[in-house]
Each structure stands twice: as C-alpha cells, then as structure tokens.
C-alpha positions as a Markdown table, in Angstrom:
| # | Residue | x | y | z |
|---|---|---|---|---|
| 1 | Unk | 74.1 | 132.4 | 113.7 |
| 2 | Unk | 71.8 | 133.5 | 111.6 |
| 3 | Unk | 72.1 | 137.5 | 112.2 |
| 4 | Unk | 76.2 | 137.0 | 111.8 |
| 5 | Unk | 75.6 | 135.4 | 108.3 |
| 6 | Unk | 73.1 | 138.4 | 107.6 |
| 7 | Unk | 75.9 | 140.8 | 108.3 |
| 8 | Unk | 78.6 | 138.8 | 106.4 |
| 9 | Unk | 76.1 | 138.8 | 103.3 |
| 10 | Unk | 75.2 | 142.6 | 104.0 |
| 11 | Unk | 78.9 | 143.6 | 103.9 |
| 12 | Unk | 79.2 | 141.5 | 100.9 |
| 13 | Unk | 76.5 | 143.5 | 98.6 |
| 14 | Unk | 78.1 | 146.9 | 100.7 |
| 15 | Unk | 81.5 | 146.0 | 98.8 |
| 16 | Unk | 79.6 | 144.7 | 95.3 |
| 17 | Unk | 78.0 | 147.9 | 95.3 |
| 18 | Unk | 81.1 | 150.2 | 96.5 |
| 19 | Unk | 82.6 | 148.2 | 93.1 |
| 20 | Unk | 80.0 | 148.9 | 90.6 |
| 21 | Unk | 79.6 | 152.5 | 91.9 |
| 22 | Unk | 83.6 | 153.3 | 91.0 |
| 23 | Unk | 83.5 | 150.8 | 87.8 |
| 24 | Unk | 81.0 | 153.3 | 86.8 |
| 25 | Unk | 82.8 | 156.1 | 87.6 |
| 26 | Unk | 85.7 | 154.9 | 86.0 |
| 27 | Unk | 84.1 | 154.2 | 83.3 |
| 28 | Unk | 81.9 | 157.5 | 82.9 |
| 29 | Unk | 84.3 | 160.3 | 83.9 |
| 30 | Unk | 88.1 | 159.4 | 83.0 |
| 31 | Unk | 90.4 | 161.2 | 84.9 |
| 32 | Unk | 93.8 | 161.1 | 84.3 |
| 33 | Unk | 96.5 | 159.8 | 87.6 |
| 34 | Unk | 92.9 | 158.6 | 89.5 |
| 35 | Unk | 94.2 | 157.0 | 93.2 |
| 36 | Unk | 92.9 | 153.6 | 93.1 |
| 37 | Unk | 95.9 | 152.1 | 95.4 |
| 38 | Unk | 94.4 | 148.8 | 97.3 |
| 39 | Unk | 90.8 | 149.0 | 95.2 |
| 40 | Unk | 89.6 | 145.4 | 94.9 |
| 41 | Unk | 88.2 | 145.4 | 90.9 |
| 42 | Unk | 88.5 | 142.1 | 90.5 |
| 43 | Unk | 86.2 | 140.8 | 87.4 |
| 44 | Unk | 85.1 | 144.3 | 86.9 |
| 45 | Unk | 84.4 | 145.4 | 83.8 |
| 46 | Unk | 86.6 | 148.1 | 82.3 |
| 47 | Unk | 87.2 | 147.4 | 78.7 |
| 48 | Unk | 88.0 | 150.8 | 77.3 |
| 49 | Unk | 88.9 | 152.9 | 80.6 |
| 50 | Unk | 91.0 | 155.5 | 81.0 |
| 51 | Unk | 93.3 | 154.3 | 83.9 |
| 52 | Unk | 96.3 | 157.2 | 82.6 |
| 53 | Unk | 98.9 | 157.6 | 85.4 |
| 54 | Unk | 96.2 | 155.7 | 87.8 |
| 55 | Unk | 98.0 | 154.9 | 91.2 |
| 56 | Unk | 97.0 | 151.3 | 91.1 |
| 57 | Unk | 99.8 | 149.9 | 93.3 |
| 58 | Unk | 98.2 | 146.9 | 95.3 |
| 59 | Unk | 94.7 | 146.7 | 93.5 |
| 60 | Unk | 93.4 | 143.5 | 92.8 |
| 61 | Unk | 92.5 | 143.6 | 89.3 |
| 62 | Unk | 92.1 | 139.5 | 89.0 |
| 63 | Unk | 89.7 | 138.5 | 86.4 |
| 64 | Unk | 88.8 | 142.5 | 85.3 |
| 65 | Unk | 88.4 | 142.9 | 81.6 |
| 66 | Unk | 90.8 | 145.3 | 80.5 |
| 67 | Unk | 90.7 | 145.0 | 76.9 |
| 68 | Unk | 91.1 | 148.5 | 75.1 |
| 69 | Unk | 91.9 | 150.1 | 78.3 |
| 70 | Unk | 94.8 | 153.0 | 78.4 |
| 71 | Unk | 96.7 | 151.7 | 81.6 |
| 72 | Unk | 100.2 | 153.7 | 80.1 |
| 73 | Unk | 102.0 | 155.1 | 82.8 |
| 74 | Unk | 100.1 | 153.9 | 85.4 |
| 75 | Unk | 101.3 | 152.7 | 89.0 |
| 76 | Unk | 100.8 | 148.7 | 88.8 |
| 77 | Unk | 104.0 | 147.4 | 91.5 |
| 78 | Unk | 102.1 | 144.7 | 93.3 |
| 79 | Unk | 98.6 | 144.5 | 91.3 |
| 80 | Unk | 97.0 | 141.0 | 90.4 |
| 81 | Unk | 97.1 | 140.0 | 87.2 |
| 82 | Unk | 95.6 | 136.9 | 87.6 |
| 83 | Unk | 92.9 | 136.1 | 85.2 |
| 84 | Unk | 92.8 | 139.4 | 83.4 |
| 85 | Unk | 92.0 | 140.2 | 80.1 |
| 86 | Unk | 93.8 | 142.8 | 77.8 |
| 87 | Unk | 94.0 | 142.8 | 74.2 |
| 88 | Unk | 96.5 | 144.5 | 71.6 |
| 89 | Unk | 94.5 | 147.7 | 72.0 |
| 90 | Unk | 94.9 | 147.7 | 76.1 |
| 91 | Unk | 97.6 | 150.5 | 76.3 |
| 92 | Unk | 99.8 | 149.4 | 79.4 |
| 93 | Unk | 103.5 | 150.1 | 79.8 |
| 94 | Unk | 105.9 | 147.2 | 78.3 |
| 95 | Unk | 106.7 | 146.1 | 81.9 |
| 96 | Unk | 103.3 | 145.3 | 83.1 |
| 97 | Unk | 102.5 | 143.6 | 79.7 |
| 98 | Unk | 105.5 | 141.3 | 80.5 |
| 99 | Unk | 104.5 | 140.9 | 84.0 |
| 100 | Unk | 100.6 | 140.0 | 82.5 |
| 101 | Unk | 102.3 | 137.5 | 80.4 |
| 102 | Unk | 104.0 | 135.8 | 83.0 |
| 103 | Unk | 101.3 | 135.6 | 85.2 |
| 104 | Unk | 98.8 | 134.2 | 82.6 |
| 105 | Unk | 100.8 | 132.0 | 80.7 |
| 106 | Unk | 102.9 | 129.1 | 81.1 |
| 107 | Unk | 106.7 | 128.6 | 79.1 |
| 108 | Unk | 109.4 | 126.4 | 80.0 |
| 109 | Unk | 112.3 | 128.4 | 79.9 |
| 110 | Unk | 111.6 | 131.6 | 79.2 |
| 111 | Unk | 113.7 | 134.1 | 78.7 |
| 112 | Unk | 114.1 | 137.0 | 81.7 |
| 113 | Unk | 117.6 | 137.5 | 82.1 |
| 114 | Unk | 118.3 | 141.3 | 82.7 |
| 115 | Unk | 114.9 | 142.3 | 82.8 |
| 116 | Unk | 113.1 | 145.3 | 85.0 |
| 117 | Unk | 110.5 | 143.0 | 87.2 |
| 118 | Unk | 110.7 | 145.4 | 90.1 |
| 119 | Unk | 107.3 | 145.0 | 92.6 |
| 120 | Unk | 105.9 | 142.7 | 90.4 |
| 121 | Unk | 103.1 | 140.5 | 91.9 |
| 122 | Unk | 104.3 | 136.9 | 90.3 |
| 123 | Unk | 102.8 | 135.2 | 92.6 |
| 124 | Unk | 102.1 | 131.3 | 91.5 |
| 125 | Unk | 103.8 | 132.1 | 88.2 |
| 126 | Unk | 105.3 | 129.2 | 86.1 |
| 127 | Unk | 108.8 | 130.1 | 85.6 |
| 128 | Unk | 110.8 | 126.7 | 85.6 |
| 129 | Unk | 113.6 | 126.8 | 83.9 |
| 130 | Unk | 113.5 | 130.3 | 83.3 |
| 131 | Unk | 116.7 | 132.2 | 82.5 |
| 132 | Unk | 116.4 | 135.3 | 85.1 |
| 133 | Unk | 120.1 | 136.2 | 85.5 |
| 134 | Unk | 120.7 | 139.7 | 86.4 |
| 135 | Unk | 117.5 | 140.4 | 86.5 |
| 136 | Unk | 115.7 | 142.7 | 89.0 |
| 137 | Unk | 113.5 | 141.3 | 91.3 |
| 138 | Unk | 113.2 | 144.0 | 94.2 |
| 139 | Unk | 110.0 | 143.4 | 96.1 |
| 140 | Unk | 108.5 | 141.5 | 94.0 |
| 141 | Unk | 105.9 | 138.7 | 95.0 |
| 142 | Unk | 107.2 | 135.2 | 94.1 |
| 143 | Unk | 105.5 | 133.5 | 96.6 |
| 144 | Unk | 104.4 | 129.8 | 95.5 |
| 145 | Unk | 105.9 | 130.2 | 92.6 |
| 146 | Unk | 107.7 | 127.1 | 90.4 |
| 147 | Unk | 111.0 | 128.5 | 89.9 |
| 148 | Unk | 112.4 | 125.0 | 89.2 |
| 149 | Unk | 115.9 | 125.1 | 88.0 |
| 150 | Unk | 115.5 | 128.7 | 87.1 |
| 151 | Unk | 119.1 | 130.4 | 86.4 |
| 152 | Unk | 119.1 | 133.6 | 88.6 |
| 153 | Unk | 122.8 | 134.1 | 89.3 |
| 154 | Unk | 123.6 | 137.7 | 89.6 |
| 155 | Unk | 120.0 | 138.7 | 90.1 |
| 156 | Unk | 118.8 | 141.1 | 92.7 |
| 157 | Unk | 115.8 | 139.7 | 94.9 |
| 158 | Unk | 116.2 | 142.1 | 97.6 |
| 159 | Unk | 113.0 | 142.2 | 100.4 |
| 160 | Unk | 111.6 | 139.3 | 97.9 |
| 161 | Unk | 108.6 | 137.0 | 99.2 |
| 162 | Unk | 109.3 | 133.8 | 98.1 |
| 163 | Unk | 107.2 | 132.0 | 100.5 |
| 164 | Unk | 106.3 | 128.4 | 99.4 |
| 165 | Unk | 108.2 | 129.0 | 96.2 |
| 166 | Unk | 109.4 | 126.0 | 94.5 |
| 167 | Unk | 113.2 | 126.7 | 94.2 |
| 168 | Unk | 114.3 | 122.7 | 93.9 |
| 169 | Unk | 117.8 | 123.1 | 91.6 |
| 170 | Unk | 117.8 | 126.7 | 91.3 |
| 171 | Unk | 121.0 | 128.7 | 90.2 |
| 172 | Unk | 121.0 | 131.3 | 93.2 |
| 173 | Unk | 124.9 | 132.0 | 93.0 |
| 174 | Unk | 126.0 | 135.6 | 93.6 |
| 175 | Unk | 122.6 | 137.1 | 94.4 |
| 176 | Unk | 121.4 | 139.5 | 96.5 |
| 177 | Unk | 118.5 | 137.9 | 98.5 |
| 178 | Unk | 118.8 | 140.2 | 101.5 |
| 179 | Unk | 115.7 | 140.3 | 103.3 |
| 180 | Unk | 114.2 | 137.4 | 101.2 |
| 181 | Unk | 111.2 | 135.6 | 103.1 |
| 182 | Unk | 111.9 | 132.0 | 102.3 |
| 183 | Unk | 109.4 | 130.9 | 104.8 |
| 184 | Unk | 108.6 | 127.7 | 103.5 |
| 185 | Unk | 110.3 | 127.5 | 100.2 |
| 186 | Unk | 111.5 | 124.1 | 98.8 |
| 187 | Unk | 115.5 | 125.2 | 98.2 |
| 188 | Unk | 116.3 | 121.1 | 97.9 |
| 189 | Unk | 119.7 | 121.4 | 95.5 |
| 190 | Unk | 120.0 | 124.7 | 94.7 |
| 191 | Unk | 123.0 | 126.8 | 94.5 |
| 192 | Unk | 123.0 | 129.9 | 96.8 |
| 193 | Unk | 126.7 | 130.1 | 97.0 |
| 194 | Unk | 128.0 | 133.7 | 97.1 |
| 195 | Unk | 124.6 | 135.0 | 97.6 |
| 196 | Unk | 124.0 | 137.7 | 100.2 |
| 197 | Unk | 122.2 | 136.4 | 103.0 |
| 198 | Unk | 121.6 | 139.2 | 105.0 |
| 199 | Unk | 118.3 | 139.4 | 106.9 |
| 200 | Unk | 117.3 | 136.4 | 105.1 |
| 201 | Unk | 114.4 | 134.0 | 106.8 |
| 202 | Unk | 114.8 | 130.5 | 106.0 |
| 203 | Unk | 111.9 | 129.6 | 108.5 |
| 204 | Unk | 110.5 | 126.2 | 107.5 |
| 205 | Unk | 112.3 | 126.5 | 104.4 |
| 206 | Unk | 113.7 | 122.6 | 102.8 |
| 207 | Unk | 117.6 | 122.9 | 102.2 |
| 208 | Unk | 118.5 | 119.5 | 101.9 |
| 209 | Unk | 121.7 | 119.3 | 99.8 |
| 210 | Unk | 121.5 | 123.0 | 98.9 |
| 211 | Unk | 124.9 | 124.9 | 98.9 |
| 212 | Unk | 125.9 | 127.4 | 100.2 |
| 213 | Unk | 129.6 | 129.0 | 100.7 |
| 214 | Unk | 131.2 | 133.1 | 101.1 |
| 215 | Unk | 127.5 | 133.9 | 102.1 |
| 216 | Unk | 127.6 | 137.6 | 103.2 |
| 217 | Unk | 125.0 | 138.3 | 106.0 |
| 218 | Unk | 124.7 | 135.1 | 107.2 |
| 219 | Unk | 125.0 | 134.1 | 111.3 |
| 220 | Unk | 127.0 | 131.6 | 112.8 |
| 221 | Unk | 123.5 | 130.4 | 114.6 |
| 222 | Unk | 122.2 | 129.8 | 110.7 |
| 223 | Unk | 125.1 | 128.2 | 109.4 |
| 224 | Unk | 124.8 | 125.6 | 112.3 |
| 225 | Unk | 121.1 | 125.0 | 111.2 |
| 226 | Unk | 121.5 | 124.8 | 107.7 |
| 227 | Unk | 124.5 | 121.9 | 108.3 |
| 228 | Unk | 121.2 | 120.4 | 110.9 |
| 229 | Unk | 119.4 | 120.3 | 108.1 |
| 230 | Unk | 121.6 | 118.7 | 105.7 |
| 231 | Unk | 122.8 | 121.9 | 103.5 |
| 232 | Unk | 126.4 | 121.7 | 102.3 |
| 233 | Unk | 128.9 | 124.2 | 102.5 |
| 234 | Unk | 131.6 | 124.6 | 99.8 |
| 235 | Unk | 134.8 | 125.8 | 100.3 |
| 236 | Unk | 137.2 | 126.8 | 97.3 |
| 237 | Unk | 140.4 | 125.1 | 97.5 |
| 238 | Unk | 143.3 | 125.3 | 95.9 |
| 239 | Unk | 142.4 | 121.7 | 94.1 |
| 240 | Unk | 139.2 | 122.5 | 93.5 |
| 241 | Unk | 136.1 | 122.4 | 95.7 |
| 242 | Unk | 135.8 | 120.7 | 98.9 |
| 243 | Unk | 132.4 | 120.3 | 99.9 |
| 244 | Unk | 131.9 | 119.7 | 103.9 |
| 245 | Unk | 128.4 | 118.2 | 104.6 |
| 246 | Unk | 128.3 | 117.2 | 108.0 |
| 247 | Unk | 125.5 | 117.0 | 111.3 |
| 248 | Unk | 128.2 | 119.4 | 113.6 |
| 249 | Unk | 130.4 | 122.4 | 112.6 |
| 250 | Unk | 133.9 | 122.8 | 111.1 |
| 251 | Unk | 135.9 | 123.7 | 114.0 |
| 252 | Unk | 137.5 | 126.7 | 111.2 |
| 253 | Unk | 140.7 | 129.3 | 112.3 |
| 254 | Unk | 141.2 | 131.2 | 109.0 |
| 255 | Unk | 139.1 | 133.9 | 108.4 |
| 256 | Unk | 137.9 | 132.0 | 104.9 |
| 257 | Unk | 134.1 | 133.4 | 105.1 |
| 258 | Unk | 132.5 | 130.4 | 103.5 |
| 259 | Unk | 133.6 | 128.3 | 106.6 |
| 260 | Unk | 130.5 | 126.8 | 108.6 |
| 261 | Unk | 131.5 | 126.9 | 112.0 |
C-alpha cells in the first residue's frame, strides 16, 4: 500500500512540476499560436502572458489567474473557465469573455438569444430562465447545468452534452438536439415539440409530462417509452391541440408525424 501511494504522490509532483516548467515557459518566452490543446493549468499563474492564437481547445485553465493576459484569437472551444481570473486588461476574444461570464456568475434571466456559444464548456452554469432562442449551442458542454425554464426555441444544440442538466419547464420547441446526450437530464415539463430528435439519447433522462409532437428523428421504440414514462404527445388538430397521454400507443393510420404509435 504503501509503495502505490508513493507512486500516486510521485506522479503528482511529476505533473506539478511538468506545470510550473511550461507556466514558466509561458511566461518567459511568448510565442505567438503556442499548442497547449489538453494542458491542465489549472491555478497557474499567468497574469500578463502572451497566449496569441494559443490552441487551447480542451485545457483546463480552472482557477489560473489570467488577468492582463492577451488570449485574442486564441482556440478556447471546450476550456474551463471555472474559477478563473481575468481583468479589463485580459485581451480575450468577446465570445470567451461571455462564455467566462456565464460560467462565473450567476443572473436569472439572462439574455443569450442569438448568440455564438459554439464548443463552449458551460458546464454547471446558472442559466435559469435564460432567454437562449436561436442561439448556437453546437458541441457545447451543458452538462449539470440549471437551465430551468430557459427559452431555447429555435436553438441549435446539435452533438450537445446535457447530461444531468436541469431542463425542468424548458422551451425546447423547434430545436435541433440531434445527437444530444440527455443521459440523465431532468426534462419534467418541458416543451420539445418540433424539435429534431435524431440520434438523441434520453437514457435515464426524467420526461414526466414533457411534450413532445412532429419530432423528426425520433423511433417508434422511443416514442413507446417516452408514453411508459408518462411524456405527452401533442397532436395539432383542427380545434386546437389534443394532447394524448396514455401508458400504451395510439393505434394511428394517417401519416400525421407527431402520432405516438
């Protein structure tokens, strides 16, 4: 036991001082588009650096002091920005300052709609009630965040994690959410009608009177389970909506596409 927790601590001061050598280097000779994809830097100190067209996609910068640093037109889809601390003198494309924002600060309701969040690591943000229509979302990382009652109709969330997200009263209507992981996600009353289902996982996921109807991409062998798990399925009528919520499948013989069995 012993001589395993000597190795784990050995591998630990290996990585600590793999991170101080290139924080120094960094810090000491600037080099403009530096390859620093995947780099764990978290709580390093870089106030000041020159991270210029850096290739930062992945890195784990939580907790790193970036205050003064020159991060403009640098690679950042998919970095943490957990924790970190920039200043009005940290030069960073207006993208990633919004995504920095997001990430380290809290705001009922704020306003998204339309905006470029493409690969952005949101992971655990606090975006309830946030207005997000149209926005673009495309592999971004949304996983456990609190998108209560968030308004995301017409948004684009293809290949989206949204594992564990809170999505309870959502606005999901006419979204693309192909190849959105929902594994776990708490979809209890939300609207996902007209959304694209395609590819979408819904493994574990809570759809208790969510809605869904005209979903593009989506099997017969999910529609059963979603109506097993007490979704509802809307179908537009000519009087309004009718809204089938039932433990078995619509026996259905018009080619109507929101039709459950």
């Amino acid at each position: 036991m012993n001589r395993i927790l000597s190795k784990i601590s050995y591998k630990k001061d290996i990585d600590l001082e793999t991170k101080f050598q290139l924080v120094k280097e960094i810090l000491k000779r600037p080099t403009e588009g530096r390859k620093l994809s995947g780099v764990d830097l978290s709580g390093a100190e870089l106030s000041g650096a020159d991270l210029s067209s850096a290739d930062l996609g992945g890195a784990d910068l939580s907790g790193a002091n970036l205050r003064g640093a020159n991060l403009i037109h640098a690679n950042l889809w998919g970095v943490n920005f957990n924790g970190v601390r920039i200043d009005f003198a940290t030069k960073i494309d207006s993208k990633w300052r919004l995504v920095w924002q997001i990430v380290n600060t809290k705001a009922y309701g704020r306003g998204l709609d339309g905006e470029n969040l493409i690969e952005a690591n949101l992971a655990g943000a606090y975006l309830y009630c946030a207005d997000l229509r149209g926005a673009f979302l495309n592999g971004a990382n949304l996983a456990k965040t609190n998108l209560q009652e968030a308004k995301l109709r017409g948004a684009t969330l293809t290949d989206v994690n949204l594992n564990n997200a809170d999505l309870r009263y959502a606005d999901l209507r006419n979204t693309n959410l192909s190849r959105v992981d929902f594994k776990g996600a708490d979809l209890r009353g939300a609207d996902l009608t007209g959304a694209n289902m395609t590819g979408v996982s819904l493994d574990c996921a809570s759809v208790e009177n969510a809605r869904f109807g005209n979903n593009q991409g989506m099997s017969q062998e999910m529609r059963y389970d979603l109506i097993a798990h007490k979704a509802i399925f809307v179908m537009q009528g000519n009087d309004g909506e009718d809204i089938f919520h039932r433990s078995t499948p619509l026996e259905v013989k018009s080619e109507v596409p929101v039709a459950v069995g």
